[in-house]
N, C-alpha and C positions, 0 to 999 in steps of 0.2 A: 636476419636482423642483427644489428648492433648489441653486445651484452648492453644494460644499464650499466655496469660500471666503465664502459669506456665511451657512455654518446653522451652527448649533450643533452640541456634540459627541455631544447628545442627537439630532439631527436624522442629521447623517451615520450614526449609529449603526443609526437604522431604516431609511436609506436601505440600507442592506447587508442582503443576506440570508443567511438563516443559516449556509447552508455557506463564507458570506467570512469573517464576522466569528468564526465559532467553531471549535472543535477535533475532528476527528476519532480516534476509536480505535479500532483495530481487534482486535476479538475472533475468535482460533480457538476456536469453540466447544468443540471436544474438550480442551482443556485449559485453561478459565477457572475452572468451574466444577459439580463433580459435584451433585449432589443426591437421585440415590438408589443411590450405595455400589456403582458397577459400575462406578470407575475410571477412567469416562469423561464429561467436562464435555458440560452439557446446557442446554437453557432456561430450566427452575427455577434452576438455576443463575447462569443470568446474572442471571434476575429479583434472587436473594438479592444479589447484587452491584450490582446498579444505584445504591441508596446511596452505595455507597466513588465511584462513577462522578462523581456530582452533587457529592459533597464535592472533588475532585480540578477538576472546572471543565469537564468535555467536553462536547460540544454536541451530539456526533453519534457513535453506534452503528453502526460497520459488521461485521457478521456474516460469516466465512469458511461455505462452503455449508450448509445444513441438512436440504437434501431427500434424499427415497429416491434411494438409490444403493449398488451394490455393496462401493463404498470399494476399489478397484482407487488410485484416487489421491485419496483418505479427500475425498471427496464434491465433486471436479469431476470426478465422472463421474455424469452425472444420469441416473435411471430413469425421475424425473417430477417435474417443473417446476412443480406445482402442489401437494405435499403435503412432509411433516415426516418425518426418518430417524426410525421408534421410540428409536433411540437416543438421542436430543435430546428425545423429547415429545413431544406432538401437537400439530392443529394448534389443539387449546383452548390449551395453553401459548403458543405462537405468539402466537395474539389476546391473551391476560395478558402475554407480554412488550412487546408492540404499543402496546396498554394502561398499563402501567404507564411505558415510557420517556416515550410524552405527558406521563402525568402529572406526571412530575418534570421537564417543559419540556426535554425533550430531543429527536433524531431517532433514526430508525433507517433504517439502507444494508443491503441484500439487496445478496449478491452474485449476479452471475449471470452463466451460463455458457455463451455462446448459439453459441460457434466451434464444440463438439463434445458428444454424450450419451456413456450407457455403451452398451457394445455390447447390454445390456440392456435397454433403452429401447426401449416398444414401435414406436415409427417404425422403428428401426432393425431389429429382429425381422421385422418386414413387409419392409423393403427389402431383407435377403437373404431372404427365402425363396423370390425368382424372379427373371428379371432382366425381365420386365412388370408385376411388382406394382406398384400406382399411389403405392410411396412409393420406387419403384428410384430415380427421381430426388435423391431429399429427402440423398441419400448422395452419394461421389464414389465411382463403379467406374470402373476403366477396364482395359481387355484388356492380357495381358501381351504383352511386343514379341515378334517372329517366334521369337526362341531361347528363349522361355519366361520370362525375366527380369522385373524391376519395370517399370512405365511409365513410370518418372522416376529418376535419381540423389536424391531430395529424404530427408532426414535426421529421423528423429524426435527430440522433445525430451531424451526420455529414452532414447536409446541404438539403435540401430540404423536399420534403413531404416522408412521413413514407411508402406510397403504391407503391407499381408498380403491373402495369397489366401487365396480363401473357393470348397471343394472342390466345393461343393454347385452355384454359378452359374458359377464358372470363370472368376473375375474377382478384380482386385485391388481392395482397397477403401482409404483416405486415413486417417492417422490421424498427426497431429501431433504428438500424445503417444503415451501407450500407445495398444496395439492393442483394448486393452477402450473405446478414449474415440473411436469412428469421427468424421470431421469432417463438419458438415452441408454441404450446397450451398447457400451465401447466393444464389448466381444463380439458385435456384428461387422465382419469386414467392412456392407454397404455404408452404415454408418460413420465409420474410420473417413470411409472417401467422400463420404459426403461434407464433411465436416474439414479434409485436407481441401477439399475445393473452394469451401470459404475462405481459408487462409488463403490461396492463392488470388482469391477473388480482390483482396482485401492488400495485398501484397503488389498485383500488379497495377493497384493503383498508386502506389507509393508509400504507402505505409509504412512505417518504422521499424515496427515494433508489437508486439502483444503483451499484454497481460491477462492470464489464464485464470479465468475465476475456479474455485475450488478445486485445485489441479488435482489433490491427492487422493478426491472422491469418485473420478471418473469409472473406477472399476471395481465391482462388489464383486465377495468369495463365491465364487462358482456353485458351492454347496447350500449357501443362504443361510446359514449356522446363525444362531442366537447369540447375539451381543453377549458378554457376561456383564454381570453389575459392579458399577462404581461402587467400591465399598466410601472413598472420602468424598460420596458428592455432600453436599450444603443444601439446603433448602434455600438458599438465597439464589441459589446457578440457575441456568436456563434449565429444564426440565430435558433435553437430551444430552443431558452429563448425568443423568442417573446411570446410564450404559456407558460402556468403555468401547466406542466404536470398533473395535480390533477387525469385525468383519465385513463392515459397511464403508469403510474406506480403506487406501493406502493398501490394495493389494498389488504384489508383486507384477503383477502384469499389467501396471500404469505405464512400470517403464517403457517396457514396449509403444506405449502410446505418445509420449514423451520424446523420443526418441525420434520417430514416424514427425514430430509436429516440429521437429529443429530439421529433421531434413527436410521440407518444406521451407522453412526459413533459410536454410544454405542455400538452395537455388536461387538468392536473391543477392544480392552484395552488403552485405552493415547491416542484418536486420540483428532482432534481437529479442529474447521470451523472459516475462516474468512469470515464476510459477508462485499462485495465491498457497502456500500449506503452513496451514496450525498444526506441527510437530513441533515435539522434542528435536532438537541440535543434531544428534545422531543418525536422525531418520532424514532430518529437514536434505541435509549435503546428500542423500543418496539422489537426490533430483537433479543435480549437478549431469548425472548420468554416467558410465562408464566412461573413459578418458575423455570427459568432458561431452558427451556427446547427448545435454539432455536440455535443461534449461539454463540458459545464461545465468539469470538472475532467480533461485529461488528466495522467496519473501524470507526474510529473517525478521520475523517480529519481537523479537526479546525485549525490546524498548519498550514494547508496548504491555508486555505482560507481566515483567518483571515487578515486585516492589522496589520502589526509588531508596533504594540502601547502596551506600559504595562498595563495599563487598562482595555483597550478591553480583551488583553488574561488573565488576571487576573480574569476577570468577565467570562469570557467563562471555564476557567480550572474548576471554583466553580462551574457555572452553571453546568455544566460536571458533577464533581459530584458527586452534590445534586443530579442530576437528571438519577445517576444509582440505579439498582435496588439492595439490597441489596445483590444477588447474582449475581451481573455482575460486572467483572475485568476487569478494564478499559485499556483503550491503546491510543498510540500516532502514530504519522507519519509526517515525514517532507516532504517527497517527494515518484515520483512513478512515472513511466513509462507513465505515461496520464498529467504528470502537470510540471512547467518550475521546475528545482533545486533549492536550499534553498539558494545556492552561489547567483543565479540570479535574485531573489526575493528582497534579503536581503544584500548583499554586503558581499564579502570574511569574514571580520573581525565580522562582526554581526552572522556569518555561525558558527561561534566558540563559541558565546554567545546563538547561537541555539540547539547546540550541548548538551550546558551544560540544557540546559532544557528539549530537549527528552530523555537527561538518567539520569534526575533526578526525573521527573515528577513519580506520581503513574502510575502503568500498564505496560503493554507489550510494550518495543519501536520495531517499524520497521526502520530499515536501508537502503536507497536504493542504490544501487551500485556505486559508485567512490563519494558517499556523506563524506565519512570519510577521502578522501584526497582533497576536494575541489573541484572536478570536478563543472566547470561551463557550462550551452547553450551553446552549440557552432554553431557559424552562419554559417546556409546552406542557399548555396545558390538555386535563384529558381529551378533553372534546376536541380539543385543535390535533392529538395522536395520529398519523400518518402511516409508520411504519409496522406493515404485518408482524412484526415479532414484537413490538411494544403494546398492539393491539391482543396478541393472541397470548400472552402471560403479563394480563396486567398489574398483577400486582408484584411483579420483580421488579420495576422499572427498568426495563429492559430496551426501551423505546432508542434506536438512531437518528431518531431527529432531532436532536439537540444537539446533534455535532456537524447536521448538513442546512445549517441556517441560511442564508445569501451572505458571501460576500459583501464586508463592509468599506465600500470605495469610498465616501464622502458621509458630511452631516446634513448632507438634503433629506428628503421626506424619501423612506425607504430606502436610506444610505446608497446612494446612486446605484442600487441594485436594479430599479424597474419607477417607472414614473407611476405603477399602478399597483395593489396592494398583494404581495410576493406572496408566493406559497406554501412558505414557513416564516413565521414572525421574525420580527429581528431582534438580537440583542438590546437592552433599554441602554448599553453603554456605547452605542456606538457613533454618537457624535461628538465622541474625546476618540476611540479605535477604529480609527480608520486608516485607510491609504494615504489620504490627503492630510491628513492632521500629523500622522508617524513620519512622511518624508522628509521634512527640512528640520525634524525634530532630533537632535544627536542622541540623546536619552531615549528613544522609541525603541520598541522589539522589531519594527521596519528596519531601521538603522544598524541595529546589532547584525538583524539577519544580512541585509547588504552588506556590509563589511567583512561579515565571514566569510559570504559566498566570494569577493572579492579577494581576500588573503588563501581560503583555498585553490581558485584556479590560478594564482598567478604563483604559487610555491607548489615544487616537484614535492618534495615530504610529505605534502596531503593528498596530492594525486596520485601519488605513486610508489609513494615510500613505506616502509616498515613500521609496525606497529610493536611498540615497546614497552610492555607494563612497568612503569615504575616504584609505585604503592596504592595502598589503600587501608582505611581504617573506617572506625564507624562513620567518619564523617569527609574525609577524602577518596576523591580517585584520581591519580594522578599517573599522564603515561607519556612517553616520546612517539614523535614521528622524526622518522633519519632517512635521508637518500644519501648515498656518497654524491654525490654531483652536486646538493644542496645544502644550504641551512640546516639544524636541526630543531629543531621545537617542543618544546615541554608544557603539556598542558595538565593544570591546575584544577581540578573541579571541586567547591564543597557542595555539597548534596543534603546539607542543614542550612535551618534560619541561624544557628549561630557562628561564633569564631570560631573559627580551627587554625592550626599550626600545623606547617608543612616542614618535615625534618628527617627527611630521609636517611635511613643509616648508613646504605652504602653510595651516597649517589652524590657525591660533590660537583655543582655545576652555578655556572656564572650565566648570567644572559637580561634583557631587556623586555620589557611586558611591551606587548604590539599590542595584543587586543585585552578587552577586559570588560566585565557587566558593570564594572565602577570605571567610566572614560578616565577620571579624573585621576589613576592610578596608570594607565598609559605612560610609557618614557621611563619608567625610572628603573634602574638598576637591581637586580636584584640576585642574592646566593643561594648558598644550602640550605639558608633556614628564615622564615618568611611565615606573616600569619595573613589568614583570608577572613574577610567581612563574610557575615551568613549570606548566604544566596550568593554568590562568590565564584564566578570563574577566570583564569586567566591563559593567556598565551602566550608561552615567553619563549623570545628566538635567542636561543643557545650560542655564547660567544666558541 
């Protein structure tokens, strides 16, 4: 290959492959798109949408689950790895959605879910039915202690202890989530291959791409050791933050599995892996793998966890990184089907100032569905509650269904979501936020986000370039992207409703605002010293 500093901007361009240089979005399928009037988003659905997808500038489709499953925890509880919920279509819609995103030059990311099935899943059906069936292994049993109790202190995700005993074998079995979602045994070679033939199954259909649900949980401490306790949990947290996971996830021999699920994906040409991990920075890159040899993309949530202070994320974007590995391409995320919206975190106007920073920042942005026109939580009430973890610690409000609402397409009845009454209420604001209302709007969060997506791909510095801290204070963050072959660009963010001044001490620079959450500031001239409106971001190309 060509260095960057002697190819062109056409050249660096192809030297990037797709999942660097382009945008991910991700779609819950049950609320993007109905198509035939049962309230529930399906793959017709996505198909009719894929259009708005390619107008908008995405590069890359990733799909929350679609397979048969009970919907205990609405389809990361798999029955079978290998086929399509009726509820979503078959697997002919599948090959047409498959199909048609090629065609519009685009990818698609299968999520998948390889830590745990439903307790429906015929492996699992076999492995209790005896404790010698040849799939007893493929599970985790283990004997209860002498006074009849759990094996372990170890804490489920969703509310209670991790075990249930099962009457029939007289043994406890593992479940990290619900008790419907048992966890496999990665220490079982058969299981390894069982689950490396999915990917392939899945791969030689043309698939993309994966995204690995709870990647760093796949393999518990061989010895089943007791969690220690969180000495700073809150009574406000989920109820398994009172333990400090140390031995019920992120043990050293994930790599190994990790590892095994990218050479599965080399045998293919451009595929590519997200790995899902809630760590710390330091631990999150060791998933990168040995010289690169683990997962393309692991999740970097910091956006999502972080408090909205310029500081803190100033000091976390550096730490970030510093602390990749020189062949790991980094990535961001604002939001995602498991955490509240960036609108409801951060307030409307601050969501615009958020914007300008996952598609300026280095690495792969994820988009998560109705984030580009504002969609905010929307209040469900109890009775209408859906989601097992909102249900099973009720009084935390803990519930995800108020971030996986339907998509807001239009002001018809059910926001062009389903002509019939959808399976999560809809926002009451959504016949001013929608698709149709935000497009021809210049002032819309539609409009912002298209333009950035539009000045990212067509400038090397965002795709490709260097990422350069410039300041921060309590209410600025402020950094360059530089390529030698390009422009360079200095972006502005306040992260307060009010003024700030930008006046860097050592950084004397001349250049033009291209983007801005105020249009009306666009075009003009600006130097070293310059003040921002609260909610305030801008993007100025460096003379």
């Amino acid at each position: 290959m060509t260095p960057y500093g002697m190819a062109s901007q056409s050249q660096v361009k192809s030297q990037q492959l797709w999942w660097q240089s382009g945008i991910i979005y991700q779609i819950y399928p049950r609320s993007f798109q109905d198509s035939n009037a049962d309230g529930i988003g399906d793959l017709q659905g996505v198909i009719n949408r894929l259009d708005y997808l390619k107008w908008l500038g995405i590069q890359a489709v990733w799909l929350s689950p679609i397979y048969p499953s009970p919907m205990a925890d609405y389809g990361y509880d798999i029955s079978d790895y290998q086929g399509i919920h009726p509820i979503f279509g078959s697997m002919d819609d599948f090959d047409q959605l498959l199909e048609e995103v090629h065609r519009r030059g685009m990818k698609l990311i299968l999520d998948l879910v390889p830590n745990h099935t439903s307790d429906q899943h015929p492996w699992f059906l076999e492995s209790k039915s005896s404790r010698d069936n040849p799939k007893r292994d493929w599970y985790i049993w283990k004997d209860a202690l002498p006074d009849g109790s759990e094996p372990n202190n170890w804490l489920a995700m969703f509310g209670g202890t991790a075990w249930e005993w099962d009457e029939t074998t007289q043994q406890y079995y593992y479940h990290a989530f619900l008790k419907e979602q048992p966890d496999l045994n990665w220490r079982n070679p058969e299981v390894r291959e069982a689950m490396m033939n999915v990917m392939h199954y899945w791969l030689k259909k043309g698939i993309d791409g994966f995204r690995v649900d709870v990647m760093w949980h796949m393999v518990k401490d061989a010895h089943f050791r007791n969690n220690p306790i969180n000495p700073d949990y809150q009574p406000h947290q989920a109820t398994v933050d009172q333990l400090l996971a140390v031995y019920s996830t992120d043990q050293p021999e994930v790599h190994d599995i990790v590892r095994q699920m990218r050479e599965v994906l080399d045998a293919y040409e451009e595929r590519m892996m997200i790995g899902e991990i809630y760590l710390p920075v330091h631990k999150l890159v060791t998933y990168y793998g040995e010289n690169g040899s683990g997962a393309h993309l692991p999740f970097n949530f910091q956006l999502l966890n972080l408090p909205w202070n310029a500081t803190q994320l100033a000091a976390a974007i550096s730490q970030y990184e510093g602390a990749l590995p020189e062949y790991g391409w980094p990535n961001w995320v604002l939001g995602n089907h498991d955490q509240p919206r960036i609108t409801s975190r951060v307030g409307l106007q601050q969501a615009r100032v958020a914007a300008l920073l996952l598609l300026t920042l280095r690495g792969t942005p994820t988009i998560y569905y109705g984030d580009e026109i504002g969609m905010q939580d929307v209040p469900i009430p109890f009775s209408e509650v859906q989601d097992p973890q909102g249900l099973n610690m009720p009084d935390k409000n803990l519930s995800r269904d108020p971030a996986r609402t339907p998509m807001q397409w239009n002001a018809s009845t059910y926001a062009g979501f389903s002509s019939e009454k959808p399976w999560l209420r809809l926002s009451s604001t959504y016949r001013r936020l929608n698709v149709e209302s935000e497009k021809d709007n210049p002032f819309s969060m539609l409009t912002l986000y298209k333009r950035l997506i539009d000045l990212r791909q067509k400038e090397l510095s965002f795709t490709a370039g260097d990422y350069i801290p410039v300041y921060s204070d309590q209410q600025i963050l402020a950094y360059k992207r530089t390529h030698e072959n390009a422009p360079a660009f200095l972006i502005v963010l306040n992260l307060t409703h009010r003024p700030a001044y930008f006046k860097p001490e050592h950084d004397a620079f001349k250049g033009t605002i291209v983007l801005s959450t105020l249009p009306e500031e666009e075009g003009q001239e600006v130097d070293s010293y310059f003040a921002l409106s609260g909610d305030q971001g801008i993007i100025i190309r460096l003379h």
